[in-house]
N, CA, C and O atoms as a GROMACS GRO file, in nm:
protein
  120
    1UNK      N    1   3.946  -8.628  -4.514
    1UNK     CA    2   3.818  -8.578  -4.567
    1UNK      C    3   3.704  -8.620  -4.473
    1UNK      O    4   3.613  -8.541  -4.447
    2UNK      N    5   3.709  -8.738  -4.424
    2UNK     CA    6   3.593  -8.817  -4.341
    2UNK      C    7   3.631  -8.736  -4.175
    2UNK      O    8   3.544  -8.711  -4.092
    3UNK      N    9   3.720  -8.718  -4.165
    3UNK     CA   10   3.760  -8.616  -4.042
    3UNK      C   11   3.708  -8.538  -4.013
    3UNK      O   12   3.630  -8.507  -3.923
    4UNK      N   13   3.771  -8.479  -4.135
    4UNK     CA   14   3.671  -8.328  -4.139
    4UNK      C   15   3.536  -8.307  -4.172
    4UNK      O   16   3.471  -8.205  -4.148
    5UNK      N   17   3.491  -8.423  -4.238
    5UNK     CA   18   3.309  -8.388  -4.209
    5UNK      C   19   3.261  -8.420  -4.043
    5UNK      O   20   3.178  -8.359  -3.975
    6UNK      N   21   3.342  -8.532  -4.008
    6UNK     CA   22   3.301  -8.547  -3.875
    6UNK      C   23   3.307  -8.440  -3.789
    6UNK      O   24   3.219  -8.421  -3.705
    7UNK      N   25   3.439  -8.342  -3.808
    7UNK     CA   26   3.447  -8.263  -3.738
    7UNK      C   27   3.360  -8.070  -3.775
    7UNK      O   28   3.348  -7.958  -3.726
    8UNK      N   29   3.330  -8.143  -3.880
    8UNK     CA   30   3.195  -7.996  -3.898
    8UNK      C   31   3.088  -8.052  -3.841
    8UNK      O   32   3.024  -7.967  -3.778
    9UNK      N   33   3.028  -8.194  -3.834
    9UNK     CA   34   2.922  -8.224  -3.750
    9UNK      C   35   2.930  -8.176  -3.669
    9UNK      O   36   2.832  -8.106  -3.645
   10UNK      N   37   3.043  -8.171  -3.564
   10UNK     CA   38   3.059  -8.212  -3.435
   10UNK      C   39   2.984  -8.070  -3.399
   10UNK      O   40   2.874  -8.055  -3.347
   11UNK      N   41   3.103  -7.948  -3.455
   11UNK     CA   42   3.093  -7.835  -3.444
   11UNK      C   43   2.919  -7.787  -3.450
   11UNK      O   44   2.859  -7.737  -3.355
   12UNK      N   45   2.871  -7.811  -3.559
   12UNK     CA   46   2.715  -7.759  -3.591
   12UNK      C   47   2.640  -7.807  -3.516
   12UNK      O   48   2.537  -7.744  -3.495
   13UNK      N   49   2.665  -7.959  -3.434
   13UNK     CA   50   2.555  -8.000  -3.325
   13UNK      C   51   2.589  -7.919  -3.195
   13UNK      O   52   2.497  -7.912  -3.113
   14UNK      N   53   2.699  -7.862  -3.167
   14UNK     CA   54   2.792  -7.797  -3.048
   14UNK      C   55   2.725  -7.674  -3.070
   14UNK      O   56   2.700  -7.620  -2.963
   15UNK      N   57   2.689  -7.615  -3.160
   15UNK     CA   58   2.664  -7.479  -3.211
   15UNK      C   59   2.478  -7.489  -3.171
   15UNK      O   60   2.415  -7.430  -3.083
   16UNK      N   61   2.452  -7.544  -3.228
   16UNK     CA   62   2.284  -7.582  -3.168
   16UNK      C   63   2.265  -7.580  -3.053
   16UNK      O   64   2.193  -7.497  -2.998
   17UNK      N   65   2.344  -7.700  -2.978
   17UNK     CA   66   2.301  -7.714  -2.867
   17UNK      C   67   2.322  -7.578  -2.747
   17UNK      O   68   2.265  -7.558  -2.640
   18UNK      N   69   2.442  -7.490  -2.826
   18UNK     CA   70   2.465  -7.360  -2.759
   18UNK      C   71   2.351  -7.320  -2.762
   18UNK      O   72   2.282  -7.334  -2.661
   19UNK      N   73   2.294  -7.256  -2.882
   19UNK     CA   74   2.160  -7.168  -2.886
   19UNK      C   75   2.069  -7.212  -2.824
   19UNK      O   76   1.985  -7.131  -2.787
   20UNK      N   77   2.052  -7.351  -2.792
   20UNK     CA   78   1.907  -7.414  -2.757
   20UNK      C   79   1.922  -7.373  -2.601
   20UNK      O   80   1.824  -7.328  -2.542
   21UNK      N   81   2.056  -7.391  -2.531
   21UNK     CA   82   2.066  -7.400  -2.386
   21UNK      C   83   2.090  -7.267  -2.365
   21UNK      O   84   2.051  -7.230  -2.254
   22UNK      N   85   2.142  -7.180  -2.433
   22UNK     CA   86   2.209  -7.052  -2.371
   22UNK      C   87   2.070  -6.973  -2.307
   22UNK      O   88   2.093  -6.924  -2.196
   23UNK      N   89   1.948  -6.955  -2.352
   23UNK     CA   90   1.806  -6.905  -2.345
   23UNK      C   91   1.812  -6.937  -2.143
   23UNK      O   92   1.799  -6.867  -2.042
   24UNK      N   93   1.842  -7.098  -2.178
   24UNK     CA   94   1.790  -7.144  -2.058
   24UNK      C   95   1.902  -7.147  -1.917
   24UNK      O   96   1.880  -7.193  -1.805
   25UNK      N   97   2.040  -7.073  -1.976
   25UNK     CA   98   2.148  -7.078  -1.859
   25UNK      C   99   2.101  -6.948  -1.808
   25UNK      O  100   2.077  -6.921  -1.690
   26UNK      N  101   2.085  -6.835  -1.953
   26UNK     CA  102   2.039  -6.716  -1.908
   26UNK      C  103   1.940  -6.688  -1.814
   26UNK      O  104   1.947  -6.599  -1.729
   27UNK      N  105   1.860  -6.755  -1.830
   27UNK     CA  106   1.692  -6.716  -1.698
   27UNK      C  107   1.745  -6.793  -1.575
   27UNK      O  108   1.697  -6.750  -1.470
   28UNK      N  109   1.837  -6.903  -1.559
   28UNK     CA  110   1.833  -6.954  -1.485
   28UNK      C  111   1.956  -6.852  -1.399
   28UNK      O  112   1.944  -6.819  -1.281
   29UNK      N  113   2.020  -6.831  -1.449
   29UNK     CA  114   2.162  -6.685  -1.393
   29UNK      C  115   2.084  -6.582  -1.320
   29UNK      O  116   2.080  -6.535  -1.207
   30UNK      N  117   2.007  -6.564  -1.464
   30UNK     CA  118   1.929  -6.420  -1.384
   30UNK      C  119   1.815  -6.406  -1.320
   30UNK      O  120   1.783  -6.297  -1.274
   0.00000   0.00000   0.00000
């Protein structure tokens, strides 16, 4: 049970930090 909350954290901070950086891989690519 404690696993698996850890491992939905993990996921939802992984998931953020996608959206927050993807903006900035994009301008920097293109």
């Amino acid at each position: 049970m404690f696993i698996s909350f850890k491992l939905h954290c993990f996921v939802f901070l992984g998931a953020c930090l996608l959206f927050t950086m993807e903006p900035l891989v994009a301008r920097t690519v293109l």
